[in-house]
C-alpha positions as CSV (number, residue, x, y, z in Angstrom):
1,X,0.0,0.0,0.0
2,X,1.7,3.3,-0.8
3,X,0.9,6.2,1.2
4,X,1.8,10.0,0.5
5,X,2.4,12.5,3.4
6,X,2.5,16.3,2.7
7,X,4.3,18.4,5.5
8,X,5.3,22.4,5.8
9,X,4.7,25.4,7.3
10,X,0.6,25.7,7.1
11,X,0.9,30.2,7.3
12,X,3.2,31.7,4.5
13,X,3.6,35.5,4.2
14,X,2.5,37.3,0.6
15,X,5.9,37.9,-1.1
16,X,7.4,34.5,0.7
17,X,8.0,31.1,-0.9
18,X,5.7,28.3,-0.2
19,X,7.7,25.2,0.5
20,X,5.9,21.8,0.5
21,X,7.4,18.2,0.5
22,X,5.8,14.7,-0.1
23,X,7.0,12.1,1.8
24,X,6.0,8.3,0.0
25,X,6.0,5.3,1.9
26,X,5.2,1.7,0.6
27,X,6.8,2.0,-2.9
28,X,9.5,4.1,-4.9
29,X,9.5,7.5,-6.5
30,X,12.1,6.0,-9.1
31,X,8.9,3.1,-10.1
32,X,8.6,3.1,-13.8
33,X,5.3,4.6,-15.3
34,X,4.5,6.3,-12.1
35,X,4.7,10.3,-12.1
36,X,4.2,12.3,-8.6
37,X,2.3,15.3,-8.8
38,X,1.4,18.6,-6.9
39,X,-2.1,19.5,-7.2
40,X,-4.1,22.1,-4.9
41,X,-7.3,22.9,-4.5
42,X,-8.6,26.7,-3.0
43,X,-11.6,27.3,-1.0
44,X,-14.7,26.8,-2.9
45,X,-12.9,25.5,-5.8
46,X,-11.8,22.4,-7.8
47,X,-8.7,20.9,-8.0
48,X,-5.9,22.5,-10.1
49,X,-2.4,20.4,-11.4
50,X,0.6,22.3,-10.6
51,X,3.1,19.8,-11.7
52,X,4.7,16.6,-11.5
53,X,8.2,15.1,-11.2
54,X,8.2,11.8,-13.2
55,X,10.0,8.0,-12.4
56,X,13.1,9.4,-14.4
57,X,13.4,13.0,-12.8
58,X,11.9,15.1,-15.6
59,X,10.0,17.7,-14.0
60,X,6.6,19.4,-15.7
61,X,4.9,22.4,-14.4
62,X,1.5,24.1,-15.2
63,X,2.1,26.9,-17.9
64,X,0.4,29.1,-15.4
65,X,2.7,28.6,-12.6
66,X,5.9,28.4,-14.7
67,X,8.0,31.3,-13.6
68,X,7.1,30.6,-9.6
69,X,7.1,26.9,-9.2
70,X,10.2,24.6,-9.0
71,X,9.5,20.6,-7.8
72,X,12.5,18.3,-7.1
73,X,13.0,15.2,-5.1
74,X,15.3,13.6,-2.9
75,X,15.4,9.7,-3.6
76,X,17.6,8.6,-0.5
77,X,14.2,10.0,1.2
78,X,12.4,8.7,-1.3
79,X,10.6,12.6,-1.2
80,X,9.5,14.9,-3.5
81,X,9.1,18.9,-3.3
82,X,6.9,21.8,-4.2
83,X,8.5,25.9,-4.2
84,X,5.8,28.0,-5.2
85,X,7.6,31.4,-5.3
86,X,6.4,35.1,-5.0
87,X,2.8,34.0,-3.4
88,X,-0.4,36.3,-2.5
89,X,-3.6,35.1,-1.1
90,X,-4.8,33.4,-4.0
91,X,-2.3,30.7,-3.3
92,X,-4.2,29.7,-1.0
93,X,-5.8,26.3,-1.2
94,X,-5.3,22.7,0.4
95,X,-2.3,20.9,-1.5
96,X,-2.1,17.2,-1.9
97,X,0.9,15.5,-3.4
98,X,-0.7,12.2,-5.7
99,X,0.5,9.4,-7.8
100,X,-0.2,9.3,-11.0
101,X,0.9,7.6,-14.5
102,X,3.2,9.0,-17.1
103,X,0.7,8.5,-19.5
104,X,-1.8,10.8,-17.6
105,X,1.0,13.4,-17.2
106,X,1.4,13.4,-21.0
107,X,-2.1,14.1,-21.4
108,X,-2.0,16.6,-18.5
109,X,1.0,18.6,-20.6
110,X,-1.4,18.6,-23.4
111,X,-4.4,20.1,-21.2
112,X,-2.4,21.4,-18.2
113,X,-5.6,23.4,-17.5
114,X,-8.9,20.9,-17.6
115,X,-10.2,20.2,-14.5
116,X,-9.0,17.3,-12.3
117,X,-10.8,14.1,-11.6
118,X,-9.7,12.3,-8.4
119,X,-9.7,8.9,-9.9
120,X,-6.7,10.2,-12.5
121,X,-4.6,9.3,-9.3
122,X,-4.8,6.1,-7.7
123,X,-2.8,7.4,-4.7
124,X,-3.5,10.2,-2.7
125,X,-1.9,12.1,0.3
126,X,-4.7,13.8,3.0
127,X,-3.8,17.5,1.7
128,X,-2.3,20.2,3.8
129,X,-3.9,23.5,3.8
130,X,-1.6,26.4,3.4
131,X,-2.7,30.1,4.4
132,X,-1.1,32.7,2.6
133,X,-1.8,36.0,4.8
134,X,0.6,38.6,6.8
């Protein structure tokens, strides 16, 4: 059974970076097929993809967060990261770190932008919600 695990600092200042990291237990980041994805979901809205770090390290990032977000991993950890630079208020949402294919992710870079279905991920962290406010 893998299991995700988000952790960070729940309260981020406008201006500040939002760090976030994933923490995967019961199976390997490095799994063939398998892509590991940041997605985030703000109050009274549906889910958004941010990005994804694949089984071979290639990272992807939503065209609409490109210039503020960076995602990396740490395989002795077996961890992956979300930086979400620059943020304001509307970065504020619940962010879950999920498990997805490489063949959704290449649909996903395609249509970075349609709406999220849970059931493109079979493996789901609980979400941690992140407060960006002074």
């Amino acid at each position: 059974q893998v299991q995700l695990q988000e952790s960070g600092p729940g309260l981020v200042k406008p201006s500040q970076k939002l760090s976030l990291t994933c923490t995967v237990s019961g199976g390997s980041i490095t799994t063939s097929s398998y892509a590991w994805n940041w997605i985030r979901q703000p109050p009274g809205k549906g889910l958004e993809w941010m990005g994804a770090i694949a089984d071979d390290g290639s990272t992807y990032v939503s065209p609409s967060l490109k210039n503020r977000t960076s995602i990396f991993r740490d395989t002795s950890k077996n961890q992956f990261s979300l930086q979400l630079s620059s943020v304001t208020p509307e970065d504020t949402a619940v962010y879950f770190c999920a498990r997805g294919t490489t063949e959704r992710l290449i649909s996903l870079l395609f249509r970075p932008d349609l709406p999220q279905e849970k059931t493109w991920y079979d493996y789901w962290g609980q979400g941690t919600l992140v407060t960006v406010s002074s």
